[in-house]
PDB file as gemmi writes it, atoms N, CA and C in Angstrom:
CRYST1    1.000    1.000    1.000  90.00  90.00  90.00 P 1                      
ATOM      1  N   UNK A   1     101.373 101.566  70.580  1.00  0.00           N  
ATOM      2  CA  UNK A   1     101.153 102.181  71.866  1.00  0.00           C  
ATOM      3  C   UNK A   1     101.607 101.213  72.958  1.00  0.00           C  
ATOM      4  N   UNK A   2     101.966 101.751  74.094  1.00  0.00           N  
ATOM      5  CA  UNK A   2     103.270 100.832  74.793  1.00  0.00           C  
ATOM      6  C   UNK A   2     101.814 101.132  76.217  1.00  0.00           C  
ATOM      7  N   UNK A   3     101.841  99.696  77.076  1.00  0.00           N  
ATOM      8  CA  UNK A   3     100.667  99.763  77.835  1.00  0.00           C  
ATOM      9  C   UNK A   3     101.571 100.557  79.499  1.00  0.00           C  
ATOM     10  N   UNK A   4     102.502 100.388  79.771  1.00  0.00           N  
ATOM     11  CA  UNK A   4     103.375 100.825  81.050  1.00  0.00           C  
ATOM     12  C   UNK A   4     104.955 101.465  80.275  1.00  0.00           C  
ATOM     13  N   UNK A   5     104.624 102.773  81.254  1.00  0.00           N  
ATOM     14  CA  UNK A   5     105.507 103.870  80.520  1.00  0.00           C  
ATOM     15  C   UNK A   5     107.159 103.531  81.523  1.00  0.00           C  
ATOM     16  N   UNK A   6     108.153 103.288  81.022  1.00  0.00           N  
ATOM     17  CA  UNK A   6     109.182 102.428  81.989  1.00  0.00           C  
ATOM     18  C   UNK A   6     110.004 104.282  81.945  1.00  0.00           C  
ATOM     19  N   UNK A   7     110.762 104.420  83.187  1.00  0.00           N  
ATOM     20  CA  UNK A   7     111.329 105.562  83.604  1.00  0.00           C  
ATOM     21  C   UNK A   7     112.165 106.350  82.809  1.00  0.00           C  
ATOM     22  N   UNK A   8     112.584 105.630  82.530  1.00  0.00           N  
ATOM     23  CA  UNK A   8     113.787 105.826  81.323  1.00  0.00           C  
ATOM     24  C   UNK A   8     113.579 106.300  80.007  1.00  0.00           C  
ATOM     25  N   UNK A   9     112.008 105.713  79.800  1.00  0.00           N  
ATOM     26  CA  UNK A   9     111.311 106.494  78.119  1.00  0.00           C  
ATOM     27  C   UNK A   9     111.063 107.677  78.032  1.00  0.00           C  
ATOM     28  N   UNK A  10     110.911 107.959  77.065  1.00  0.00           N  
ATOM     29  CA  UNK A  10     110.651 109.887  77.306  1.00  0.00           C  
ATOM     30  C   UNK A  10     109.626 109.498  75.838  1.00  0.00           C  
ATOM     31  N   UNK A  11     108.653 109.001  75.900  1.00  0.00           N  
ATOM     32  CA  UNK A  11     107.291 109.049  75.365  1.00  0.00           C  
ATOM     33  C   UNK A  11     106.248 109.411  76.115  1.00  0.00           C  
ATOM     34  N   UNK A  12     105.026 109.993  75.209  1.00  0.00           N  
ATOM     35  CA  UNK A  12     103.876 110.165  75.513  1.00  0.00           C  
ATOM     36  C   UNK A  12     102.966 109.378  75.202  1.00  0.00           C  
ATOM     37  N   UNK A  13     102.928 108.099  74.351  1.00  0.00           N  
ATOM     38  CA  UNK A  13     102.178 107.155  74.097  1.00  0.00           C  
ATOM     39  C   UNK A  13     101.664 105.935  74.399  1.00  0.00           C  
ATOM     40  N   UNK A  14     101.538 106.308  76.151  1.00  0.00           N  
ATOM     41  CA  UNK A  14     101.565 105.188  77.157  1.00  0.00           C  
ATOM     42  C   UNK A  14     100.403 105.188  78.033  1.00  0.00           C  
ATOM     43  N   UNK A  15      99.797 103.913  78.418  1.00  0.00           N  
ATOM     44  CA  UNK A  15      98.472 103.910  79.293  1.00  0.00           C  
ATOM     45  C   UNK A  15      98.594 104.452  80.417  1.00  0.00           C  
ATOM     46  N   UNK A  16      99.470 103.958  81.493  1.00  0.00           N  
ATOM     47  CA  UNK A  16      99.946 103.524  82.827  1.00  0.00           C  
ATOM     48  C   UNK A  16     101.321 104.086  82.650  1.00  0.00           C  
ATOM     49  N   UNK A  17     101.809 104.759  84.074  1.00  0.00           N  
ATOM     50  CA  UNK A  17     102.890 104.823  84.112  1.00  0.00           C  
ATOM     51  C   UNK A  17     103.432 104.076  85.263  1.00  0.00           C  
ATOM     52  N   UNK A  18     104.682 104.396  85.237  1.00  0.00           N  
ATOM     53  CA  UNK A  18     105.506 103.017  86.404  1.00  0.00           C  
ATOM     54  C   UNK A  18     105.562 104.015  87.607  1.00  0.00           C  
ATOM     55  N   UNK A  19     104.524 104.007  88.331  1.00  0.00           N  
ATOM     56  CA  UNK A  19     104.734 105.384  89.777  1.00  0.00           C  
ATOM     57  C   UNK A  19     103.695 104.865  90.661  1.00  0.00           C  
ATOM     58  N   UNK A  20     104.244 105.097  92.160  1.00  0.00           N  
ATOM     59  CA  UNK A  20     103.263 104.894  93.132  1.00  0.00           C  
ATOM     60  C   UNK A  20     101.952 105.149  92.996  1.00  0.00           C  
ATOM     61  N   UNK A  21     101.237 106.249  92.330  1.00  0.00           N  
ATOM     62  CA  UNK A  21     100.396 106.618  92.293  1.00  0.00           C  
ATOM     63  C   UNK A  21      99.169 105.604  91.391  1.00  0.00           C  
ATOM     64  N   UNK A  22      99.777 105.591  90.684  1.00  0.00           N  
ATOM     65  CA  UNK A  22      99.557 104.061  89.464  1.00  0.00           C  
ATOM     66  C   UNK A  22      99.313 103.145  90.252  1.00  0.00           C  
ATOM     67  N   UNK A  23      99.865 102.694  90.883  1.00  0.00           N  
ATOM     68  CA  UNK A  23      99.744 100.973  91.602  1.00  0.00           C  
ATOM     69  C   UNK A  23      98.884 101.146  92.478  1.00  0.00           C  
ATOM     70  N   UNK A  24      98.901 102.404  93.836  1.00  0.00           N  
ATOM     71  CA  UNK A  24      98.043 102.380  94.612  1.00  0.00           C  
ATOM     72  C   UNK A  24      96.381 102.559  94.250  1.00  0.00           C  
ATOM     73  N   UNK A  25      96.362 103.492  92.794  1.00  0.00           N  
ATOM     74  CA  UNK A  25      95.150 103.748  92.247  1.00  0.00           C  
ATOM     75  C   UNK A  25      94.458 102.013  91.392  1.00  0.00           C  
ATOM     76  N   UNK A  26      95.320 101.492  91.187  1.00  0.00           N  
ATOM     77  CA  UNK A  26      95.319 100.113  89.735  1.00  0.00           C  
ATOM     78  C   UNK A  26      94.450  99.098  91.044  1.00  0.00           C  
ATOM     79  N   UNK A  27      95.286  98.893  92.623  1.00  0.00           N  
ATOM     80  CA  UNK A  27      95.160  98.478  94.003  1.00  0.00           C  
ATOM     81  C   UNK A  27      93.860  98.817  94.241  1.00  0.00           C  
ATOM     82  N   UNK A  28      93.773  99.911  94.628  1.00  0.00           N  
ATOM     83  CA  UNK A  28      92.450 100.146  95.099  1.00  0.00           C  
ATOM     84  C   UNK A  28      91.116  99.802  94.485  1.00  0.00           C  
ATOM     85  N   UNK A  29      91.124  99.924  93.007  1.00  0.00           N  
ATOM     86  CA  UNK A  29      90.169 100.048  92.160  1.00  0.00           C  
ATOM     87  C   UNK A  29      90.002  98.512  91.934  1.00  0.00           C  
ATOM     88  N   UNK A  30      90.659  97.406  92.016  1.00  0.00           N  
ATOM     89  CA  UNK A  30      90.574  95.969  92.134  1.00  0.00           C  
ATOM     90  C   UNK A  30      89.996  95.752  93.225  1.00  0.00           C  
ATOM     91  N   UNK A  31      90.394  96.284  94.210  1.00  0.00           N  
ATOM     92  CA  UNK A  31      89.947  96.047  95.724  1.00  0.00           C  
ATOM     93  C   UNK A  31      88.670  96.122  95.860  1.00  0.00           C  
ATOM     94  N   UNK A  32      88.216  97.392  95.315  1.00  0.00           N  
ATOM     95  CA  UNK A  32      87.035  97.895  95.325  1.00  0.00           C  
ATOM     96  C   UNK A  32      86.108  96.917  94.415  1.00  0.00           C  
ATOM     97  N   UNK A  33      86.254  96.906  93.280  1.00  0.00           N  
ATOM     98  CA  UNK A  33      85.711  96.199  92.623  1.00  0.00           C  
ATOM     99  C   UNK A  33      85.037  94.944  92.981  1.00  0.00           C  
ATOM    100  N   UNK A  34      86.321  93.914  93.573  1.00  0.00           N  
ATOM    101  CA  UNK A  34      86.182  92.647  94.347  1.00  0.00           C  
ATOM    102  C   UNK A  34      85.201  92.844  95.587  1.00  0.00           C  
ATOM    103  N   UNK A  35      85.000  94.207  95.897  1.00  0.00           N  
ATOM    104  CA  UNK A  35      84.311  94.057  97.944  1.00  0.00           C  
ATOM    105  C   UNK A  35      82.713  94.486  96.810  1.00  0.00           C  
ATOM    106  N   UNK A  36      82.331  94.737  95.658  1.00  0.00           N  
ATOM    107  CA  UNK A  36      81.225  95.259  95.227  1.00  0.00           C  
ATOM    108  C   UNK A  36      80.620  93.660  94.658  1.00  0.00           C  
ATOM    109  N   UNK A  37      81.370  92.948  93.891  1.00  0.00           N  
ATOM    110  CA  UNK A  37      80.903  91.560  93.699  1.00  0.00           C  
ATOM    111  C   UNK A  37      80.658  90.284  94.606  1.00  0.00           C  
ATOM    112  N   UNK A  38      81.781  90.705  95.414  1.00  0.00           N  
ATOM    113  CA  UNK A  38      81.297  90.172  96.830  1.00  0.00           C  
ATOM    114  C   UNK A  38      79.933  90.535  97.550  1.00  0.00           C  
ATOM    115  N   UNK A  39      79.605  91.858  97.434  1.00  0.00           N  
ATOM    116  CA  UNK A  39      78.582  92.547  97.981  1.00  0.00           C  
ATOM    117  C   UNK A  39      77.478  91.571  97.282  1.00  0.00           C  
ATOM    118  N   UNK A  40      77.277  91.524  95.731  1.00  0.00           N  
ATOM    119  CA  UNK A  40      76.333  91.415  94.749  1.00  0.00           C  
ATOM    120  C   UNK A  40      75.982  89.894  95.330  1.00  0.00           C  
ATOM    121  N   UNK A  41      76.938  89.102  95.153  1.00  0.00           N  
ATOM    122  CA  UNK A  41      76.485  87.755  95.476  1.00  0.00           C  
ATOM    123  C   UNK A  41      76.142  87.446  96.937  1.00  0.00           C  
ATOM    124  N   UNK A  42      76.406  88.408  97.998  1.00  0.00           N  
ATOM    125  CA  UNK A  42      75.630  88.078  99.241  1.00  0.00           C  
ATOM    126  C   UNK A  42      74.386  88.517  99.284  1.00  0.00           C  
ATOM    127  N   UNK A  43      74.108  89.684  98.504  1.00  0.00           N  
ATOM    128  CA  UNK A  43      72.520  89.677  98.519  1.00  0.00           C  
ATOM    129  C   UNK A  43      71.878  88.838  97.672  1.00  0.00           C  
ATOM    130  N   UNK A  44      72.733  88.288  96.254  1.00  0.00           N  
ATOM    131  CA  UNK A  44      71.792  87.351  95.502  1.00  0.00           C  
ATOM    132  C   UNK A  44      71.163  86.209  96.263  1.00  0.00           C  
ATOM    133  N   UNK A  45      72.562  86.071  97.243  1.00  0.00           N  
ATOM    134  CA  UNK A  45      72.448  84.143  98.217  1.00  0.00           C  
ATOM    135  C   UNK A  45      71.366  84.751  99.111  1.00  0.00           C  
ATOM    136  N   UNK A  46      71.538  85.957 100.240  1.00  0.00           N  
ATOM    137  CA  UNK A  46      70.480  86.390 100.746  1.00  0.00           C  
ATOM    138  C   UNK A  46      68.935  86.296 100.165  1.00  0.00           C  
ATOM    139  N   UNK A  47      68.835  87.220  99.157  1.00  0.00           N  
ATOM    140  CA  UNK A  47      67.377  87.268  98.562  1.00  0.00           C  
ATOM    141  C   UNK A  47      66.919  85.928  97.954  1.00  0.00           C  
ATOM    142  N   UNK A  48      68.108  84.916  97.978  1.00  0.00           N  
ATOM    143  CA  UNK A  48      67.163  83.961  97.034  1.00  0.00           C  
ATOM    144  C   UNK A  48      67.461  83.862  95.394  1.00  0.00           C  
ATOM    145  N   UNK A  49      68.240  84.632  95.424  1.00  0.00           N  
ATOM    146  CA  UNK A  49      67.864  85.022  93.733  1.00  0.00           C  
ATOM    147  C   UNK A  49      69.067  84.029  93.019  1.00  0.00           C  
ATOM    148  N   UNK A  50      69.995  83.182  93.495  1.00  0.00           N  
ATOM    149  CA  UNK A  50      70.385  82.130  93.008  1.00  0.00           C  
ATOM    150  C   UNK A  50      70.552  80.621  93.585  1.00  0.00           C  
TER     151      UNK A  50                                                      
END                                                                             
């Protein structure tokens, strides 16, 4: 199974494909991720709890 589907393949056995939609979704969801752990450790430092 091939992890990024390149333009030119004509398979169906691929995670990710190579398209805007992909990157901006792959983008966001890092982004997001990072502003939620960020979140986590300002309330830990806030509350005390490390």
């Amino acid at each position: 199974m091939k992890f990024v589907k390149e333009d030119e393949e004509d398979r169906r056995d691929y995670i990710f494909q190579k398209d805007t939609k992909t990157k901006f979704g792959a983008k966001f969801i890092i982004i997001t991720l990072a502003i939620l752990v960020a979140a986590v450790v300002a309330s830990g430092i806030h509350f005390e709890w490390f």
